[in-house]
C-alpha positions, -999 to +999 in steps of 0.1 A: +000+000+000+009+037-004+004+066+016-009+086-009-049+086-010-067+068-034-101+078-024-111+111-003-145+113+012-152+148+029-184+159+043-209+137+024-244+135+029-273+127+014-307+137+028-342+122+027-378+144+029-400+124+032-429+146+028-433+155+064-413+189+081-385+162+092-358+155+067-338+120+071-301+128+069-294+095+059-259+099+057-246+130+076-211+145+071-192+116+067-159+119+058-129+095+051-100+085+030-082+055+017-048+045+001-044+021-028-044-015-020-058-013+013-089-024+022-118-003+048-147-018+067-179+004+071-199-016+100-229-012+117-264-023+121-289-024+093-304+012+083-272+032+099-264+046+061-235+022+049-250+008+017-257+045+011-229+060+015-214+032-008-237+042-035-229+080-031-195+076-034-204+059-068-226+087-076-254+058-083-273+077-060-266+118-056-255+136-031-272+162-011-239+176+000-200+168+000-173+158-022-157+126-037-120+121-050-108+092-069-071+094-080-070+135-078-108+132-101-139+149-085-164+130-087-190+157-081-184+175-108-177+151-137-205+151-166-226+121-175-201+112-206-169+120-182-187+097-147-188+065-174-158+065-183-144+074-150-170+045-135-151+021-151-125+023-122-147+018-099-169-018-091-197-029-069-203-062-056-239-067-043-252-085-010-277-105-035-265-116-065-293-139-076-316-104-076-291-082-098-288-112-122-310-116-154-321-150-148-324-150-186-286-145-190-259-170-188-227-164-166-210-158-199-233-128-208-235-117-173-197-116-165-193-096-199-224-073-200-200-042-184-174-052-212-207-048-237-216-015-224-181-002-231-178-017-266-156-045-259-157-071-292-172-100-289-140-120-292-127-097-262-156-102-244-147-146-246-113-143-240-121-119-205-145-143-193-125-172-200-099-159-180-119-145-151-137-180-145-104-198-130-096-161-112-130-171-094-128-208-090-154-214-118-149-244-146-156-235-178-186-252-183-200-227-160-203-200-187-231-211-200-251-223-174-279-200-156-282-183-120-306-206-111-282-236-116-259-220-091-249-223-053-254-189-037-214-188-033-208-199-073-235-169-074-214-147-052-182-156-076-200-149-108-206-116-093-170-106-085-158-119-122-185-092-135-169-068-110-136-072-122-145-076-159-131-039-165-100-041-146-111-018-119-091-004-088-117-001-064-142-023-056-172-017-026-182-049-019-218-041+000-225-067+023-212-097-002-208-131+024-238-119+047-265-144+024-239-171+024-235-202+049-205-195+071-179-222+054-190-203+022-184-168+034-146-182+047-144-191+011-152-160-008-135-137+017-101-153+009-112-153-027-112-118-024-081-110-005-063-132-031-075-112-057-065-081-039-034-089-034-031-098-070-043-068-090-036-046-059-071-039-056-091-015-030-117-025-014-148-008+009-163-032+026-199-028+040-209-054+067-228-057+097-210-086+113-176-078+129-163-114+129-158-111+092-144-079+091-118-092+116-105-116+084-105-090+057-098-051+064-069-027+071-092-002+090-125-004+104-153+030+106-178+023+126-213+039+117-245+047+133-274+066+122-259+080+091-224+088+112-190+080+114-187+070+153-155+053+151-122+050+129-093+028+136-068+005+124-085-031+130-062-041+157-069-013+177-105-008+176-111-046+186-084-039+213-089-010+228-128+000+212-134+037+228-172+045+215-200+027+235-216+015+203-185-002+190-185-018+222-218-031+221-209-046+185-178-060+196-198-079+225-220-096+199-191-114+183-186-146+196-154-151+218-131-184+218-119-167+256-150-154+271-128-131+297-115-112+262-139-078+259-153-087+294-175-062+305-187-051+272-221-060+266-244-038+286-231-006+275-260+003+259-299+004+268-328+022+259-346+031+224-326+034+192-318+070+179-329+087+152-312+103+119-341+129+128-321+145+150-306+173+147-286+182+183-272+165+206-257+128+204-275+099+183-267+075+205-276+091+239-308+075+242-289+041+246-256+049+263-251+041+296-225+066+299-246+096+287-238+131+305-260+165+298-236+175+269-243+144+250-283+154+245-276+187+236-243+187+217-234+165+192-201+146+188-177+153+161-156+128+142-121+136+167-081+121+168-074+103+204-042+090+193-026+083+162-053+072+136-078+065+158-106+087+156-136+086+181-174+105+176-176+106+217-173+135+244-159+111+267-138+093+245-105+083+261-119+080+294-153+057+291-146+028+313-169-010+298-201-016+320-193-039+346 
């Protein structure tokens, strides 16, 4: 990996009305950067704004505010004609592959559909799919069979071969072992560290589940309610997590030592938040360490030490629940 950023997220939001006086910031001020070849886990539960802000960084969905940078580009500000090209660079792997397929399509035409879209030959298009098949641990007679006729981790495979049909460098794999048994998802998340390493890919990785960010990422953010709560490398937010909802993550995970994160669970209580609000700390209403500045001031995004970034105004000094 190099130092020098790939990928610069500042200050991107995208917000919802709904009809009603209240407006949904889905995704609120998140910012963020990544090098080349490394690989960053957005976690959190399901509706905090991580498939979302996947999207936006894409621009498959715009945003209401902020700015992306791929590789010096802006994103923001790249016409129609200029964002396809640009595109190109940039993949998504989807939690469901059996829903984005045509079930009318083989793997052959799937896999080489982006490769269509950019005018790739037909010959061109053959020869790419016949070399992505083995990159996925796919037999060639699998090219012309249908989604249907597939495990949901052959699916899952099909779907990164389509991802990489363009030679991209960066990849946001939304979610992509969560639907799969867990000997499956051990399979496909060293199928994609192997391809990392490779073609020196980057990946965001959107997941809910902890355990299998453990195995693949270089950094973890931690996200609730459309915020950025927690940044750190992954060996020191699972050792030394400092926000209480990364704690109360980190005590679903199951434990081979039960004393390791002792203390953990508990830490929060109460109703869930809202990405309604508009003062004061989203988590407040479930944190057992709330104080009167947390309802009516809300944490920014701050260093603690090093790279480690905390979204708490007692970070450094919140003790687990006993």
């Amino acid at each position: 990996m190099t130092s020098h950023p790939l990928v610069i997220v500042e200050g991107l939001s995208k917000v919802f009305s709904p009809g009603t006086k209240a407006s949904l910031r889905a995704v609120d001020n998140v910012s963020f950067d990544m090098v080349r070849g490394e690989t960053l886990a957005l976690v959190g539960e399901s509706g905090c704004g991580k498939s979302t802000t996947g999207r936006l960084l894409m621009r498959l969905i715009e945003p209401s505010e902020g700015r992306v940078q791929f590789d010096g580009v802006d994103f923001m500000s790249l016409s129609s004609k200029e964002l396809k090209r640009e595109r190109r660079r940039l993949q998504l792997v989807f939690q469901d592959p059996y829903s984005a397929f045509n079930p009318r399509m083989t793997a052959e035409s799937i896999i080489a559909e982006p490769m269509l879209l950019a005018g790739a030959s037909a010959s061109d298009r053959r020869q790419r799919v016949g070399e992505l098949l083995p990159l996925v641990g796919l037999a060639p007679h699998h090219a012309s069979r249908y989604p249907h006729q597939f495990s949901g981790g052959q699916r899952q495979r099909i779907g990164i071969a389509r991802a990489l049909a363009l030679r991209p460098e960066f990849i946001v794999c939304d979610e992509p072992v969560s639907a799969l048994d867990v000997s499956v998802q051990a399979q496909v998340i060293n199928l994609l560290v192997d391809l990392q390493q490779k073609f020196g890919l980057t990946y965001l990785f959107i997941s809910h589940d902890l355990r299998v960010v453990r195995h693949i990422a270089d950094r973890v953010a931690v996200m609730y309610l459309g915020r950025i709560v927690e940044l750190a490398d992954k060996k020191t937010l699972f050792a030394d997590p400092q926000h209480p909802y990364t704690r109360l993550l980190l005590s679903a995970v199951p434990q081979i030592r039960p004393t390791v994160q002792a203390g953990l669970l508990r830490t929060a209580s109460g109703e869930v938040g809202t990405a309604v609000t508009e003062s004061g700390c989203r988590f407040a209403g479930r944190c057992s360490h709330v104080i009167d500045v947390c309802r009516s001031a809300q944490p920014q995004l701050r260093p603690i030490a090093g790279g480690h970034q905390v979204a708490c105004h007692l970070a450094g000094n919140v003790e687990p629940s006993k």
